[in-house]
Every structure is written in C-alpha cells, then in structure tokens.
Backbone as CSV, one residue per row, in Angstrom:
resi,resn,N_x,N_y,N_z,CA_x,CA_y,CA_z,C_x,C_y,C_z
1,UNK,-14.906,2.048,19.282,-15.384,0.688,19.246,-15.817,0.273,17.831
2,UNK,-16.490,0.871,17.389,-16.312,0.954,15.675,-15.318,0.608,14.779
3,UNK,-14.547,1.577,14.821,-13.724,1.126,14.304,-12.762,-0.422,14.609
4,UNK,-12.813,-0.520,15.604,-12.157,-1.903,16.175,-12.995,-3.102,15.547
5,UNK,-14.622,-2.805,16.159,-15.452,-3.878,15.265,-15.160,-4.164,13.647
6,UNK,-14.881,-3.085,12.575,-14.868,-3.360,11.489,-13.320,-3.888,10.842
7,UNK,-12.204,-3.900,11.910,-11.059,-4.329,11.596,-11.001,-5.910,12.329
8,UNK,-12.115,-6.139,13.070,-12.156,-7.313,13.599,-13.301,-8.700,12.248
9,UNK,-14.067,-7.659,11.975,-14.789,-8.493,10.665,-13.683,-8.407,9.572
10,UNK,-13.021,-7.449,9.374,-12.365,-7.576,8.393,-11.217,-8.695,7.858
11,UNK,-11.161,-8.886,9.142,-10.013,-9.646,9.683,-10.279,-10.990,9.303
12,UNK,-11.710,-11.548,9.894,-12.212,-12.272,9.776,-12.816,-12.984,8.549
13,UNK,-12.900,-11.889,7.923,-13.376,-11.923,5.988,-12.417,-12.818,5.516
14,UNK,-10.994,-11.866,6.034,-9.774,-12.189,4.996,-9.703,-13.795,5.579
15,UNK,-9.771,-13.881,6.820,-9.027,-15.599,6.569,-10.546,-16.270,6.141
16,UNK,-11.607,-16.233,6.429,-12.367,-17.153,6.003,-11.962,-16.801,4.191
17,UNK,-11.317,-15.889,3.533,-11.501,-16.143,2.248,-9.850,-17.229,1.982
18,UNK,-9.135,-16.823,3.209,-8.169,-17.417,2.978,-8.704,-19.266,3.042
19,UNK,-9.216,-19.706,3.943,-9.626,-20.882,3.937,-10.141,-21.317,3.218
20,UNK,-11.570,-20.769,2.097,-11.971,-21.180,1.108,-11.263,-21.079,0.233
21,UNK,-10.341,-20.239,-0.342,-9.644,-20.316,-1.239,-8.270,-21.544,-1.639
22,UNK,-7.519,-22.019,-0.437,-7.303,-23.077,0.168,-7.820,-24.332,0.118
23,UNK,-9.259,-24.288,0.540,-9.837,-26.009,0.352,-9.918,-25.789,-1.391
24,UNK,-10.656,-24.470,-2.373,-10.665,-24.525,-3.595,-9.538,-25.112,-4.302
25,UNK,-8.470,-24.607,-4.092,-7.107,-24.599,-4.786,-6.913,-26.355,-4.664
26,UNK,-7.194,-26.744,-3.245,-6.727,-27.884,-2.692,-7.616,-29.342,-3.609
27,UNK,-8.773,-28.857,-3.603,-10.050,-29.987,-4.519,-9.488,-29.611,-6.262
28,UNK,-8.788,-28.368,-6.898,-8.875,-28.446,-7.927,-7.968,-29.334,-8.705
29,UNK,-7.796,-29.998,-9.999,-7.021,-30.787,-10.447,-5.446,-29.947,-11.283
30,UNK,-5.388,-28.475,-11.693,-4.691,-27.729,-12.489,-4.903,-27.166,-10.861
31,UNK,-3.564,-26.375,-10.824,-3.627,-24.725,-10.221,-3.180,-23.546,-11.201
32,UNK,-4.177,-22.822,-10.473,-3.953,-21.217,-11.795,-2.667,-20.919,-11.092
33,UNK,-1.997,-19.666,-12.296,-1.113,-19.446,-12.313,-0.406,-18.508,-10.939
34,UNK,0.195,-18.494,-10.125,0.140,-17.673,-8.743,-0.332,-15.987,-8.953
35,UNK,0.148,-15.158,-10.139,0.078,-14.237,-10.401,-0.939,-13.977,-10.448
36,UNK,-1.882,-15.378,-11.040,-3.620,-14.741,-11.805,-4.165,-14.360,-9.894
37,UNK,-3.817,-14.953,-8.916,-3.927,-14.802,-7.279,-3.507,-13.942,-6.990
38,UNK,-2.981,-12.790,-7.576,-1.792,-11.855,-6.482,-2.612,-11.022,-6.967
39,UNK,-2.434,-9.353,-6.002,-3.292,-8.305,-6.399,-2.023,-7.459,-6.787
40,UNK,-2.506,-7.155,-7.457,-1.165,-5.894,-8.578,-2.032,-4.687,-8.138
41,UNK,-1.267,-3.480,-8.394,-1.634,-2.106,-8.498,-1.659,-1.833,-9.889
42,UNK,-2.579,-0.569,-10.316,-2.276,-0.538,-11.932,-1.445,0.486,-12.144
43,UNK,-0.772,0.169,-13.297,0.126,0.577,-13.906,0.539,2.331,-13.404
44,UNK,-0.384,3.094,-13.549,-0.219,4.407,-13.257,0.562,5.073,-11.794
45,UNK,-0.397,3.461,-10.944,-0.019,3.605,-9.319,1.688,3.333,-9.075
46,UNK,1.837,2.552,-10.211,3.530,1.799,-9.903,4.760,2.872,-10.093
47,UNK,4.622,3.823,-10.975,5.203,4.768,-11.436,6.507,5.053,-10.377
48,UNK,7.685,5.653,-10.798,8.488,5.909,-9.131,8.474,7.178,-9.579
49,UNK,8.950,7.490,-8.177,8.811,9.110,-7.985,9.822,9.842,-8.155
50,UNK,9.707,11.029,-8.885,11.163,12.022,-9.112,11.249,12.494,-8.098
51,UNK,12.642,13.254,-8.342,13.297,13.155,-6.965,12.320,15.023,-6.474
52,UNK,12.167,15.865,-7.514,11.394,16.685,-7.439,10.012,16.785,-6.457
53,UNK,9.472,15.751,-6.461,7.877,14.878,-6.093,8.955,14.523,-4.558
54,UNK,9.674,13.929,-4.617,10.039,13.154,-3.026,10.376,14.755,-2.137
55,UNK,11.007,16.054,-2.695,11.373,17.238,-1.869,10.169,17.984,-2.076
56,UNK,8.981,18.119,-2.610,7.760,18.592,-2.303,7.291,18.066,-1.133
57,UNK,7.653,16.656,-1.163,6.713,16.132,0.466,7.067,16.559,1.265
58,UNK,8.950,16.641,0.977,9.524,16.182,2.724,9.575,17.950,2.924
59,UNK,8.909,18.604,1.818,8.875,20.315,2.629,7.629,20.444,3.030
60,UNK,6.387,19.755,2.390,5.061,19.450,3.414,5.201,18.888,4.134
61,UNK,6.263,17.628,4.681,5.841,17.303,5.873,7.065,18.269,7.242
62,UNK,7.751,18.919,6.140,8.415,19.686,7.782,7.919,20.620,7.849
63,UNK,7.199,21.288,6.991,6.022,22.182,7.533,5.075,21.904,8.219
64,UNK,4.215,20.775,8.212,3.190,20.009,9.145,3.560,19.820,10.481
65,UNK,4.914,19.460,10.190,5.532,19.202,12.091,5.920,19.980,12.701
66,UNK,6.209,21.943,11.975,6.191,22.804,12.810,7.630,23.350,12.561
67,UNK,8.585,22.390,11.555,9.663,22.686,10.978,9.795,24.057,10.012
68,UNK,11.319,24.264,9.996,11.166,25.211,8.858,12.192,25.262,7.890
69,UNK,11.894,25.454,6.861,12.606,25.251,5.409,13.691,26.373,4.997
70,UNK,15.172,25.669,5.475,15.870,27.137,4.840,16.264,26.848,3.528
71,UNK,16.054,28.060,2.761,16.444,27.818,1.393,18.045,27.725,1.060
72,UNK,18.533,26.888,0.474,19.939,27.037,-0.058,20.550,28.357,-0.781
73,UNK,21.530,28.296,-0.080,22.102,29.880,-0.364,22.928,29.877,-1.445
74,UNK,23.331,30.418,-2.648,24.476,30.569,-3.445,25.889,30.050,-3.321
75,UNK,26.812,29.559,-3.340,28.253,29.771,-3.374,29.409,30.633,-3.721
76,UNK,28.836,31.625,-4.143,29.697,32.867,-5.032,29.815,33.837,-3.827
C-alpha cells in the first residue's frame, strides 16, 4: 500500500507541475527554448555500450535465470 500511495502522489506532483508549468508558459510573453524544458542525462550516462559490456550482461543475466554459458569451441 505504500508503495502504491507514493506512485499515486507522484503522479499527482507530475501533472500539477504539468499544469503550472502550462498556465506559466501560457501568461509568458517569449517562450524559452524547448530544450532549456527537456531533462537530458549527463554526458557520461549517454555513452553507448561496447559490444564487450552488452555480452557481460547477457552472461549475468543467463546466469540469474538458471541458464548456462557454453563457451565457444575452436574450429581447427
């Protein structure tokens, strides 16, 4: 129930900020630029992932699910 309560205020946060932000935008004479409004991640977070980093996960996550990892065998 907790948790439900705080996704229900939360919820509630976001549009009442959505509404004030709305009548603001709406009374002002300039609007800021859409971007200066948008939430970015920083720079470090944006990074993409090697392909190294993407086969570390997917061998933690088939280990987590009970899977198992055969190693690639030679060709010779």
């Amino acid at each position: 129930m907790a948790g439900q309560q705080r996704r229900l205020v939360r919820e509630h946060n976001e549009r009442a900020w959505s509404v004030w932000t709305a009548e603001a935008l709406r009374r002002s004479k300039k609007l800021p630029p859409l971007r200066r409004l948008q939430a970015r991640l920083p720079r470090e977070q944006r990074k993409r992932q090697s392909w190294q980093d993407m086969k570390a996960v997917a061998k933690l996550l088939t280990q987590a699910f009970g899977g198992q990892i055969i190693a690639k065998q030679d060709a010779s």
